[in-house]
Every structure is written in structure tokens, then in C-alpha cells.
Backbone and ligand atoms as CSV (ligand in chain L), in Angstrom:
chain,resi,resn,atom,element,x,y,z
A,1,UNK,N,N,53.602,-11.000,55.071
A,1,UNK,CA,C,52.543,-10.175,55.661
A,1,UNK,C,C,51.615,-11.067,56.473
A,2,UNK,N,N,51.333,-10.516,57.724
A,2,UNK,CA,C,50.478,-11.587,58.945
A,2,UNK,C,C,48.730,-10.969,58.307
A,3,UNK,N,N,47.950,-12.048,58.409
A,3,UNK,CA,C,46.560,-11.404,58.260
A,3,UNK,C,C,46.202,-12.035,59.461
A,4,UNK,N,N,45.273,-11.494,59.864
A,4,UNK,CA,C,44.384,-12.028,61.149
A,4,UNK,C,C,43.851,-13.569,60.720
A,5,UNK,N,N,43.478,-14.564,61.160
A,5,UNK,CA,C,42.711,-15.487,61.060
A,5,UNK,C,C,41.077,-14.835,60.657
A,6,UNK,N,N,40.772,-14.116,61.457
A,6,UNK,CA,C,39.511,-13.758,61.721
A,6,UNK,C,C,38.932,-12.716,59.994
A,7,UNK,N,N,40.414,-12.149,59.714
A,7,UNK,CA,C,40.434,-11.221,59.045
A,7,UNK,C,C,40.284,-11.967,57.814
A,8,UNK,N,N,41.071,-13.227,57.620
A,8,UNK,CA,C,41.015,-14.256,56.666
A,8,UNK,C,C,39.986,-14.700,56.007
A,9,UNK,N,N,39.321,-15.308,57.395
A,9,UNK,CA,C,37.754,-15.829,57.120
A,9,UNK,C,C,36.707,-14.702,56.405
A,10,UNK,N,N,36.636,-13.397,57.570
A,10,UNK,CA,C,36.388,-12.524,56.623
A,10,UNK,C,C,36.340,-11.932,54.775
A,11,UNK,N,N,37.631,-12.078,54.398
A,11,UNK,CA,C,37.828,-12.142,52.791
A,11,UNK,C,C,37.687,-13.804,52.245
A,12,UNK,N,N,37.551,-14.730,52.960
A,12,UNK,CA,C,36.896,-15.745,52.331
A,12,UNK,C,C,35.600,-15.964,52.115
A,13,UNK,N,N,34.636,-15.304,53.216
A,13,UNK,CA,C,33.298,-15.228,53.008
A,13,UNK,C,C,33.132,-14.268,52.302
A,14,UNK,N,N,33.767,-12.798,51.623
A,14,UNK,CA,C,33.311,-12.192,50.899
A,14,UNK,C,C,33.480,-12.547,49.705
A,15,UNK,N,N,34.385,-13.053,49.292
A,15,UNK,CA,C,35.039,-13.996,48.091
A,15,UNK,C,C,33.457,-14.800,47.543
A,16,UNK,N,N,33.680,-15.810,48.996
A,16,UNK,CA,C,32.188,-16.752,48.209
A,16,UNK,C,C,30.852,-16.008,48.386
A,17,UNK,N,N,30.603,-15.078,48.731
A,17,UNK,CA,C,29.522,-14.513,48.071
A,17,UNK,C,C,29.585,-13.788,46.938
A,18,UNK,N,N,30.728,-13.299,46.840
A,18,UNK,CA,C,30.711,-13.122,45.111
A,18,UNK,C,C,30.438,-14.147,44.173
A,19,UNK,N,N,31.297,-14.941,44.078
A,19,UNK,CA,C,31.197,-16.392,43.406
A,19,UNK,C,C,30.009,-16.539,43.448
A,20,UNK,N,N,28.616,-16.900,44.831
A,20,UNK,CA,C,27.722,-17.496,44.785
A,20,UNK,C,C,26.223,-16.564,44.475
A,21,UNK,N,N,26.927,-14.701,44.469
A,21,UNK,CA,C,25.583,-13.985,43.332
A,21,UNK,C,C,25.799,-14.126,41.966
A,22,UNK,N,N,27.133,-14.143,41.346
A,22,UNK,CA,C,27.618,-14.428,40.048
A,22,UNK,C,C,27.039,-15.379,39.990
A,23,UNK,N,N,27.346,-16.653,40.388
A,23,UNK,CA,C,26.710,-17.908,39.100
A,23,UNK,C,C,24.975,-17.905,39.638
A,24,UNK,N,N,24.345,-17.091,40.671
A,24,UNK,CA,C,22.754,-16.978,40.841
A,24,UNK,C,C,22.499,-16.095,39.786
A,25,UNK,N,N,23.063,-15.115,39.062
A,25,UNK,CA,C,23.397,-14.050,37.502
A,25,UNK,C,C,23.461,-15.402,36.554
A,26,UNK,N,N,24.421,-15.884,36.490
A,26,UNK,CA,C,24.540,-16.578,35.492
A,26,UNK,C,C,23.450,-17.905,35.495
A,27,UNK,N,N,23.588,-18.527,36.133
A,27,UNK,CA,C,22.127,-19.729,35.942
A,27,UNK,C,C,20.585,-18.642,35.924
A,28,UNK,N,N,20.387,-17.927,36.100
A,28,UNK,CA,C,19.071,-17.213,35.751
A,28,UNK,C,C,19.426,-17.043,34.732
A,29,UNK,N,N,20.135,-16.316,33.984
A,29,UNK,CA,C,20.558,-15.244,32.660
A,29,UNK,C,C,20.713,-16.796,31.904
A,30,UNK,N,N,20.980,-17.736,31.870
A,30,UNK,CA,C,20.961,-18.762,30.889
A,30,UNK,C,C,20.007,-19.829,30.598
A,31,UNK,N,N,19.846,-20.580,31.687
A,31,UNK,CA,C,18.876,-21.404,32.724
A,31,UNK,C,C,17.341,-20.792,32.288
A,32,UNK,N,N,16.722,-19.949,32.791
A,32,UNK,CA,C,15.477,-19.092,33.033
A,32,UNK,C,C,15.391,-18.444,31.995
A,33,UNK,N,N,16.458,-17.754,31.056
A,33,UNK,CA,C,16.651,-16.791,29.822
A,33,UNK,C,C,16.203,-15.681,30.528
A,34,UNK,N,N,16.821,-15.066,31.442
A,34,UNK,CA,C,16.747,-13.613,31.513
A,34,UNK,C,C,17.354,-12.903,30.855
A,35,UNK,N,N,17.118,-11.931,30.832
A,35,UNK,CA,C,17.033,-10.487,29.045
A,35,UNK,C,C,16.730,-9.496,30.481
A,36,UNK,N,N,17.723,-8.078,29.914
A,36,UNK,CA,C,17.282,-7.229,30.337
A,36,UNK,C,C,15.721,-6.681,30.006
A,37,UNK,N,N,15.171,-5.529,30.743
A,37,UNK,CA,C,13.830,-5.447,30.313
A,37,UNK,C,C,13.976,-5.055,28.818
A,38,UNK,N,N,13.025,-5.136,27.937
A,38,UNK,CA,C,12.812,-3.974,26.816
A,38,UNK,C,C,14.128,-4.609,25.983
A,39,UNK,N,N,13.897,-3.835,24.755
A,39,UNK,CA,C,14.949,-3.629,23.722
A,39,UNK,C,C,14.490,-4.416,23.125
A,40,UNK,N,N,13.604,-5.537,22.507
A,40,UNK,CA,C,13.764,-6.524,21.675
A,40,UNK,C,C,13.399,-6.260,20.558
A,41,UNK,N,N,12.843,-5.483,20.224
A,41,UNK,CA,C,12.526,-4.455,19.144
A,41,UNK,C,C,13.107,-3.499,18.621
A,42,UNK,N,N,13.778,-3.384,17.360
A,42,UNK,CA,C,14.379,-2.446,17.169
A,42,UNK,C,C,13.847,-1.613,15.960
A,43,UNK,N,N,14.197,-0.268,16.125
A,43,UNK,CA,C,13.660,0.360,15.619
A,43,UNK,C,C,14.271,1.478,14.893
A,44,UNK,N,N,14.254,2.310,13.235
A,44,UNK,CA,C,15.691,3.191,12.961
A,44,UNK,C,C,14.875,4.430,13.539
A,45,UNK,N,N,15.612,5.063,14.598
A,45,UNK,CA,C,15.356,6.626,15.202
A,45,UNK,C,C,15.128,7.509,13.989
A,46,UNK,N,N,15.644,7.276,13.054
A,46,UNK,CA,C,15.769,8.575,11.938
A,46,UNK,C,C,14.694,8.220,10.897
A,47,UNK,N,N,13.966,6.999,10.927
A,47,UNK,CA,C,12.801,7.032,10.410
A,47,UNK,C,C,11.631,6.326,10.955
A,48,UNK,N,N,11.250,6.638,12.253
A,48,UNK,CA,C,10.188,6.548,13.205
A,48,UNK,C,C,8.509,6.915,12.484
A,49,UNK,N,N,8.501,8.248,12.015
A,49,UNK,CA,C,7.312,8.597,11.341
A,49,UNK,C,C,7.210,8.207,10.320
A,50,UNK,N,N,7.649,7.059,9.694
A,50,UNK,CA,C,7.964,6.465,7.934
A,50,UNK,C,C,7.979,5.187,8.419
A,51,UNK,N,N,7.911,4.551,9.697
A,51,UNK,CA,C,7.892,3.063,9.939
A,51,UNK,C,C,6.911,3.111,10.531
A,52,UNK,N,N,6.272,1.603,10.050
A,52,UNK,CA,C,4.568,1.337,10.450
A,52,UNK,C,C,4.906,0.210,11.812
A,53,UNK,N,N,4.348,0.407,12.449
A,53,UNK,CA,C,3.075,1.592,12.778
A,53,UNK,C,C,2.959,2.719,13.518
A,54,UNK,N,N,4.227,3.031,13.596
A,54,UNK,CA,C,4.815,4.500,14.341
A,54,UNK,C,C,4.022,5.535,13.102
A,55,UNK,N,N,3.499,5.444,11.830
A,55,UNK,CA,C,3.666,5.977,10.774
A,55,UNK,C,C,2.198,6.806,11.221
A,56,UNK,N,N,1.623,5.756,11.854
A,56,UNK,CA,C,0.058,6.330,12.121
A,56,UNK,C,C,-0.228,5.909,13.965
A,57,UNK,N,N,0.518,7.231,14.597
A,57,UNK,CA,C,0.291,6.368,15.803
A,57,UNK,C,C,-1.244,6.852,16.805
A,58,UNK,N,N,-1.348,6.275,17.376
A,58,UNK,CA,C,-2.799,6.071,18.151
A,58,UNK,C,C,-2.882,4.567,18.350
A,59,UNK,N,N,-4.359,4.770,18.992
A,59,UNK,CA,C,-5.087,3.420,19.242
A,59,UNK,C,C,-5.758,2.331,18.376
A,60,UNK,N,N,-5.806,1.077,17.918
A,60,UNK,CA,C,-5.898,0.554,17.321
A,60,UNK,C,C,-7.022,-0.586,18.460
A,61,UNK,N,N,-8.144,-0.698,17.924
A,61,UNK,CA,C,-9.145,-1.628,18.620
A,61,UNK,C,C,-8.904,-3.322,17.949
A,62,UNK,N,N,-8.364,-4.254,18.562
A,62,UNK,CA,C,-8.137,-5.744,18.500
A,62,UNK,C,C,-9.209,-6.383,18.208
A,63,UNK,N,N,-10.051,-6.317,19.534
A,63,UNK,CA,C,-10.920,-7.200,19.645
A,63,UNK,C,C,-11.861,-6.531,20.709
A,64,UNK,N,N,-13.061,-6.590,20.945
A,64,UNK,CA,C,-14.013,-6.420,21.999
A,64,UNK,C,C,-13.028,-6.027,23.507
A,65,UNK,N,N,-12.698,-5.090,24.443
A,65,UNK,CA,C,-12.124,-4.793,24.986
A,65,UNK,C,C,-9.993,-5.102,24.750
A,66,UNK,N,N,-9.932,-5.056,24.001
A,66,UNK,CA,C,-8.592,-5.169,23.352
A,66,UNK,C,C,-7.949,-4.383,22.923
A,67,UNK,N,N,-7.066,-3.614,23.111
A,67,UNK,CA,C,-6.655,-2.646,21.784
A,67,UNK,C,C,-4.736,-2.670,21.915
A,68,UNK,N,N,-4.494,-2.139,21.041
A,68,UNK,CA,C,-3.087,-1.559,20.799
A,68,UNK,C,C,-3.112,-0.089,20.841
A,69,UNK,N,N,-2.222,0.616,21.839
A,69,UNK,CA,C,-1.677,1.835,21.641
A,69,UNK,C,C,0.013,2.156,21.171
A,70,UNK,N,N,-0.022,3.179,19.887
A,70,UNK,CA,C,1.474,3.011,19.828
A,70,UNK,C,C,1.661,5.243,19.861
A,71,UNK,N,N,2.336,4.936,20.673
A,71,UNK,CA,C,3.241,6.106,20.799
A,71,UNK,C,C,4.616,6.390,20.743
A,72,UNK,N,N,4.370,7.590,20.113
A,72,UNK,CA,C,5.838,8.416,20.120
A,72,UNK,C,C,5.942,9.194,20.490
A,73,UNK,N,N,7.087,9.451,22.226
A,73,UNK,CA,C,7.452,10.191,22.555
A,73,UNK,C,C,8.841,11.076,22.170
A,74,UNK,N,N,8.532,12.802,22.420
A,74,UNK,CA,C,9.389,13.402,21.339
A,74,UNK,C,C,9.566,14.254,22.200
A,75,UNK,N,N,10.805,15.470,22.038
A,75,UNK,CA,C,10.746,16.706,22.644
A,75,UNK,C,C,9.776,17.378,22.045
A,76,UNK,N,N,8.900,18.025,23.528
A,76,UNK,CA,C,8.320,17.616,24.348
A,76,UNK,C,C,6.645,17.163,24.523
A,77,UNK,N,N,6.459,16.483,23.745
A,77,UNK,CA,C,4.736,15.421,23.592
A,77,UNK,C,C,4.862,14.150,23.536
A,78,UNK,N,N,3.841,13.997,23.861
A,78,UNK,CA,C,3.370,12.299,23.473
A,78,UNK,C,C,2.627,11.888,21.938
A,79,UNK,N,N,2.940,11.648,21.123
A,79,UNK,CA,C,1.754,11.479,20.298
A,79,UNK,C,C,1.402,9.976,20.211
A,80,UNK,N,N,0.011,9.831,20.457
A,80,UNK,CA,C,-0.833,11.080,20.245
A,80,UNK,C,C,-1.258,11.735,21.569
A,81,UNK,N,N,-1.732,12.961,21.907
A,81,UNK,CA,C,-1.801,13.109,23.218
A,81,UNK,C,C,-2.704,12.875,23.885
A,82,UNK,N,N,-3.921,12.399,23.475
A,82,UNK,CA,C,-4.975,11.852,24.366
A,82,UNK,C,C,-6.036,10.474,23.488
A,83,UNK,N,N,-6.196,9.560,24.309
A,83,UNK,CA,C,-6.873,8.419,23.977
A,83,UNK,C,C,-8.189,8.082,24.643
A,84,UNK,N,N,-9.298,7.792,24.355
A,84,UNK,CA,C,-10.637,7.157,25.207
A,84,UNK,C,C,-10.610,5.781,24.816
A,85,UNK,N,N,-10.687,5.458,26.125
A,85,UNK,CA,C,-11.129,4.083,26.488
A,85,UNK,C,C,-12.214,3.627,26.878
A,86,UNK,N,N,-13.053,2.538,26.592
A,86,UNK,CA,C,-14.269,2.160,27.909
A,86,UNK,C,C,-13.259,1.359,28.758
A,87,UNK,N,N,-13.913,0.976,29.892
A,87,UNK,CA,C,-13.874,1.002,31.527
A,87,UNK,C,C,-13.383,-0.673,31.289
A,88,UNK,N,N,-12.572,-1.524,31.134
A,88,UNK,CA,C,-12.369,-2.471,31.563
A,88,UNK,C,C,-11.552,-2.959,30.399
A,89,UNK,N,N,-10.769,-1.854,29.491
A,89,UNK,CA,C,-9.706,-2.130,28.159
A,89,UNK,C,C,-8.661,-3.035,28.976
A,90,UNK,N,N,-8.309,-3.428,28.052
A,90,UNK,CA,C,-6.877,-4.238,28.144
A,90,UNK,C,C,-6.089,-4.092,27.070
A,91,UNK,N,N,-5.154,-2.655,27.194
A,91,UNK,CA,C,-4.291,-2.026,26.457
A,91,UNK,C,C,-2.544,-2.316,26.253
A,92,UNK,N,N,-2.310,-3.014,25.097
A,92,UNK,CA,C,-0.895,-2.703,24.972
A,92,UNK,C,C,-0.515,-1.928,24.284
A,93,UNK,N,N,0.746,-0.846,25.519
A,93,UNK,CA,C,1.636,0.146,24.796
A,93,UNK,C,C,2.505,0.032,24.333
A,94,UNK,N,N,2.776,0.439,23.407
A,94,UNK,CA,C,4.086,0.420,22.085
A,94,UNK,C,C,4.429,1.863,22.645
A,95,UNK,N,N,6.222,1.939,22.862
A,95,UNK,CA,C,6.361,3.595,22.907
A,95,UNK,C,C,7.890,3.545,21.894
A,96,UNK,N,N,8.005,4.639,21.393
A,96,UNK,CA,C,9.681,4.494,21.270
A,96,UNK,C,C,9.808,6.501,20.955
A,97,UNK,N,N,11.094,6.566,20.838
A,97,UNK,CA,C,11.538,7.585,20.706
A,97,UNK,C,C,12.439,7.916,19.440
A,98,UNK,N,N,12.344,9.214,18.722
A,98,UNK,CA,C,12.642,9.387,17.441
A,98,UNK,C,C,13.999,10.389,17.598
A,99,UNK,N,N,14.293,10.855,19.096
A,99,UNK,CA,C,15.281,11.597,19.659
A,99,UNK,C,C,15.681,11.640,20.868
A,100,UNK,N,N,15.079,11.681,21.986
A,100,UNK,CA,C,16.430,11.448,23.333
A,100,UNK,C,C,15.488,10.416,24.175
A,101,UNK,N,N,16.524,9.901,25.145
A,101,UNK,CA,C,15.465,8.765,26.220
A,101,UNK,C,C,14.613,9.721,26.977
A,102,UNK,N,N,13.335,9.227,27.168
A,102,UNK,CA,C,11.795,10.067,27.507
A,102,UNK,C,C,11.248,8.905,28.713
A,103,UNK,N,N,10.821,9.260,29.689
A,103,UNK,CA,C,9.810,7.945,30.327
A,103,UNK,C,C,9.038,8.126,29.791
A,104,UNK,N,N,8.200,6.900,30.314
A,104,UNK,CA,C,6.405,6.863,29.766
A,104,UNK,C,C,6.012,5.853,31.150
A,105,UNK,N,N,4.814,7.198,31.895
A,105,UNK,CA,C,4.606,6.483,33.192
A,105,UNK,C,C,3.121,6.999,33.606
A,106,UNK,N,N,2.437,5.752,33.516
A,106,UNK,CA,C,0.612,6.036,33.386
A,106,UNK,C,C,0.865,6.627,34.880
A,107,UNK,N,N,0.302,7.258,35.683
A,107,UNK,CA,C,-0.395,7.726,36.918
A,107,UNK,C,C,-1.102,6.888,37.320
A,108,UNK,N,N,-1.099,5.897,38.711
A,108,UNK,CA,C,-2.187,5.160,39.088
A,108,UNK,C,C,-2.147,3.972,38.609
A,109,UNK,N,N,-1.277,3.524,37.774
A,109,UNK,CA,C,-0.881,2.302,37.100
A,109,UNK,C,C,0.497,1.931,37.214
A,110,UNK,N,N,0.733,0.980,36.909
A,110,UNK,CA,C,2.243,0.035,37.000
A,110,UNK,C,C,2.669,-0.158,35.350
A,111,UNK,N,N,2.239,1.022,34.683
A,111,UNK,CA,C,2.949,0.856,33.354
A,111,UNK,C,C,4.078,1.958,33.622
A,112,UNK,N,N,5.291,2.061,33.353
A,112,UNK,CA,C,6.417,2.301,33.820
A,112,UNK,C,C,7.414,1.816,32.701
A,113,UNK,N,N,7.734,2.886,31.324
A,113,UNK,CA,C,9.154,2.392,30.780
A,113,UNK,C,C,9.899,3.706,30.528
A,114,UNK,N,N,10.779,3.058,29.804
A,114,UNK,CA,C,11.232,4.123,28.953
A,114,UNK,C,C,11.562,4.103,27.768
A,115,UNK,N,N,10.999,5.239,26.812
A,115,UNK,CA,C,11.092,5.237,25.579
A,115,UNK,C,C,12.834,5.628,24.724
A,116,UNK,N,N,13.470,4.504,23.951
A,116,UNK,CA,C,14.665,4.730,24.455
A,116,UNK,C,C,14.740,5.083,22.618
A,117,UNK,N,N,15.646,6.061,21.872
A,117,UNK,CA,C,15.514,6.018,20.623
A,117,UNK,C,C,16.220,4.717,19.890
A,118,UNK,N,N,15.389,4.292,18.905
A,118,UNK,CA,C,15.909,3.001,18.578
A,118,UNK,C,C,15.628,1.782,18.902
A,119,UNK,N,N,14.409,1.305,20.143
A,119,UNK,CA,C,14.355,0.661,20.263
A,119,UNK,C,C,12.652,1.067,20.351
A,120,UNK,N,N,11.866,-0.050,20.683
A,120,UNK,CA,C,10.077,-0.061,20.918
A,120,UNK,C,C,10.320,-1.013,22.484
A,121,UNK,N,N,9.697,-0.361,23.220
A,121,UNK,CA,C,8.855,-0.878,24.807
A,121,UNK,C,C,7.856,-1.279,24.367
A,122,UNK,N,N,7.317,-1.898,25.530
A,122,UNK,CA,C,5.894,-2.291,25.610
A,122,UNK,C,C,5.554,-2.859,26.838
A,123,UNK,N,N,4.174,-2.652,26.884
A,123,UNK,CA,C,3.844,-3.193,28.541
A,123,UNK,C,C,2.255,-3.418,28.216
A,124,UNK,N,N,1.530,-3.779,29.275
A,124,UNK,CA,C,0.218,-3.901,29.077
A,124,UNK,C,C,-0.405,-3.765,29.972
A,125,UNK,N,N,-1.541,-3.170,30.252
A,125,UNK,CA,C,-2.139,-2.926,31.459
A,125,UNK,C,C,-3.560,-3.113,31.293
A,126,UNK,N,N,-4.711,-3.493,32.504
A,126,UNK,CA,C,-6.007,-3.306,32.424
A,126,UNK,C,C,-6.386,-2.132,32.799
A,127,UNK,N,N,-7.629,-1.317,32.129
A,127,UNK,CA,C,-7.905,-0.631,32.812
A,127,UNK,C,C,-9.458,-0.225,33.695
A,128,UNK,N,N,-9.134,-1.099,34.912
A,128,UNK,CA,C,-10.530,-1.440,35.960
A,128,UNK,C,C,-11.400,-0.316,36.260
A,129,UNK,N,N,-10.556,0.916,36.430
A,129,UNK,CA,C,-11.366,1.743,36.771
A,129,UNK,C,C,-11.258,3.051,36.059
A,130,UNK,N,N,-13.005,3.760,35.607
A,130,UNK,CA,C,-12.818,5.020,35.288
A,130,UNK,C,C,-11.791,6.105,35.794
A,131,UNK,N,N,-12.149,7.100,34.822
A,131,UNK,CA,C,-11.201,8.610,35.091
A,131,UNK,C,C,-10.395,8.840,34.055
A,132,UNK,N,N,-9.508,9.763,34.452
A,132,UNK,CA,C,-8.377,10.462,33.525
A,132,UNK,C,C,-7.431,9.930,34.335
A,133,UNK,N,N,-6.435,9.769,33.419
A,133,UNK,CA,C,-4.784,8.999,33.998
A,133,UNK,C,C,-3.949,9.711,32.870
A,134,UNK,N,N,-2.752,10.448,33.658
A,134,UNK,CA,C,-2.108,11.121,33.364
A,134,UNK,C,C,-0.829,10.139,32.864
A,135,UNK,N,N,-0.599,10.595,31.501
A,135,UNK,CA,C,0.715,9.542,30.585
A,135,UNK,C,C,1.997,11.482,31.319
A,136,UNK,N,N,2.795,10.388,31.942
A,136,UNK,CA,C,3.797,11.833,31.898
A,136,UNK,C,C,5.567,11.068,31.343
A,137,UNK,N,N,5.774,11.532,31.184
A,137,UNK,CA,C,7.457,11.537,30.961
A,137,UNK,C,C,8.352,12.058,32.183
A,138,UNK,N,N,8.908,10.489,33.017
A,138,UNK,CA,C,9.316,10.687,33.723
A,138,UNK,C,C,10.798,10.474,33.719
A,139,UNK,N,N,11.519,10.925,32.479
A,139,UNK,CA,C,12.476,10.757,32.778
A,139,UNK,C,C,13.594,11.974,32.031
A,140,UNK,N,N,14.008,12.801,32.428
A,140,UNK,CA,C,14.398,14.301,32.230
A,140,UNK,C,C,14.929,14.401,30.720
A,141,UNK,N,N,14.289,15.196,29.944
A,141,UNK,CA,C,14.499,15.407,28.277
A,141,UNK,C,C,14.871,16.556,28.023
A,142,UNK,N,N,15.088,17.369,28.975
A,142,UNK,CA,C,15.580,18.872,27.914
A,142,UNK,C,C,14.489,19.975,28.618
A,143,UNK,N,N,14.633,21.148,28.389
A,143,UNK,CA,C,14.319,22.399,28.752
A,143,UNK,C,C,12.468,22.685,28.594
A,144,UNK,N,N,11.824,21.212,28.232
A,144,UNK,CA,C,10.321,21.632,28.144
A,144,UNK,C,C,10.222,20.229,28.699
A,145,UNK,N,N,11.038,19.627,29.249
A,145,UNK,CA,C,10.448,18.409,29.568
A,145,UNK,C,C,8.784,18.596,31.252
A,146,UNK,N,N,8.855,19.329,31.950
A,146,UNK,CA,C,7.950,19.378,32.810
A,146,UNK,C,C,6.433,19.037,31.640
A,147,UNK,N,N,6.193,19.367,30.460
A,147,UNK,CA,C,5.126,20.007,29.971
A,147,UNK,C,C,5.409,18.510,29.463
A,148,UNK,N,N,5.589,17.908,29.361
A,148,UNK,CA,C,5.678,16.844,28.452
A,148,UNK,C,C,4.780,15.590,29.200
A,149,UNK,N,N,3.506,15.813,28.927
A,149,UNK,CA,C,2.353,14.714,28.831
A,149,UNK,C,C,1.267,13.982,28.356
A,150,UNK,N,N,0.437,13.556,28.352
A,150,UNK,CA,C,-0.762,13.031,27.674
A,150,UNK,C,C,-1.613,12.751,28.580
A,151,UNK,N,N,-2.758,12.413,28.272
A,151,UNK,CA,C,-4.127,12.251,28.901
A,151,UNK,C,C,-4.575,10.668,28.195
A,152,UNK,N,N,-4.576,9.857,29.087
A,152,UNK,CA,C,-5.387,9.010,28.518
A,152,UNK,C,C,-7.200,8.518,29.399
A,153,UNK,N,N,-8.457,8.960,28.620
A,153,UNK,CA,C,-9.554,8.988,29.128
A,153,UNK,C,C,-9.967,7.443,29.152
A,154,UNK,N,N,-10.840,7.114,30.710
A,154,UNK,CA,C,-11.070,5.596,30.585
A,154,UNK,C,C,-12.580,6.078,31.099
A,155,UNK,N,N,-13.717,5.437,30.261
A,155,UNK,CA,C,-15.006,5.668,30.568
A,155,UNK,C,C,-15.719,4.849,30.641
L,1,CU,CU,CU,10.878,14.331,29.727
């Protein structure tokens, strides 16, 4: 079988760019320790409301602008569904799920996961400026998922 020269070079340069995103995958993923996002936490789905601190979830105050939030998203709520903050928190979210994958996506913020069953997210965000910021579930759960949100108040 004749291949073109041209045609040659062609499947040789596609060749080595495979080769050369693979081992840019592999020296990050070993090298750097890249981990997909999330998962490092695991968690049993079938006893979410019996494991602490899913057991009592809400906000938990750290320190002087500090806190922990842990939620559980469920068909179709957040619990808990609404939180107050003062004006300059620095909040980490705990989310997980006790039944199907749910997003969890502040409005106006770059907190962005998903609550996957079995496992705990987390992210952390400041929060600079007053208002209401809408916690929604952005990622499709079933026949009430539109209704599926929270309010978190920053004052
Ligand atoms: Cu949903």
C-alpha cells in the first residue's frame, strides 16, 4: 500500500502529539500529584444522617469570621436550607449526597461542585459582599429538581 509522503508526516505528527499530551497526563498526575477534583472523602450513602457531622448539618462558627458549613443535598432540598452570615465569612462547604448526584452552585460565586452519593466535596469561599446568594442544584435530579434550592444570607 503507497501512502503519500505528506500523508506520512501527517500520521507521524499526530502520533507524537499523542505521545507528547500522554506523558504531559502522566508527569502532572505523578510529578505534581494530580487527583481528580473531589472524592477524597468517603462517605456510607445509606448512613449519611447517622454520620457526624452530616448527623447535625448546618453552620458551625471556627473562629472570628470562620465557619464550617455541612450540607446535605437530597431529592429535592438542601439541608439545611438557609444560613446567615456577617459580611466578610470565610466559609467551608462540606456537601454530599444520601441518594442521586445533585450540584451545589452558590450564585455570584465560584463555589461549583457536585454532591456525589458516597463521597463529601468541599470548597471554600469568602464572602466580600452583602445580600442573598442563591445555593441551587445544578445538576438534573429527578422530577422536583427545578425547586431544589437554598438561600444563603450574608449581612
Ligand atoms: Cu437537581
Amino acid at each position: 500500500m503507497h501512502i503519500h509522503r505528506y500523508e506520512r508526516w501527517w500520521m507521524m505528527f499526530g502520533i507524537a502529539m499523542l505521545i507528547v499530551f500522554l506523558a504531559i497526563i502522566g508527569v502532572e498526575a505523578i510529578v505534581d500529584n494530580m487527583n481528580p477534583p473531589s472524592g477524597l472523602r468517603a462517605i456510607d450513602p445509606t448512613r449519611v444522617a447517622q454520620t457526624p457531622p452530616f448527623d447535625h448539618p448546618g453552620l458551625r462558627n471556627l473562629s472570628p469570621g470562620r465557619y464550617e458549613a455541612y450540607y446535605i443535598a437530597q431529592v429535592f432540598s438542601f439541608n439545611p436550607s438557609s444560613i446567615t452570615l456577617p459580611v466578610g465569612s470565610t466559609v467551608t462547604f462540606y456537601v454530599t449526597s444520601p441518594d442521586v448526584v445533585h450540584g451545589f452552585y452558590i450564585a455570584r460565586t465560584d463555589v461549583n461542585m457536585m454532591a456525589v452519593p458516597g463521597w463529601v466535596n468541599s470548597d471554600t469561599h469568602t464572602f466580600t459582599r452583602g445580600g442573598t446568594y442563591l445555593l441551587i442544584c445544578h445538576e438534573y435530579c429527578g422530577a422536583g429538581h427545578q425547586n431544589m434550592f437554598a438561600k444563603i444570607e450574608v449581612r
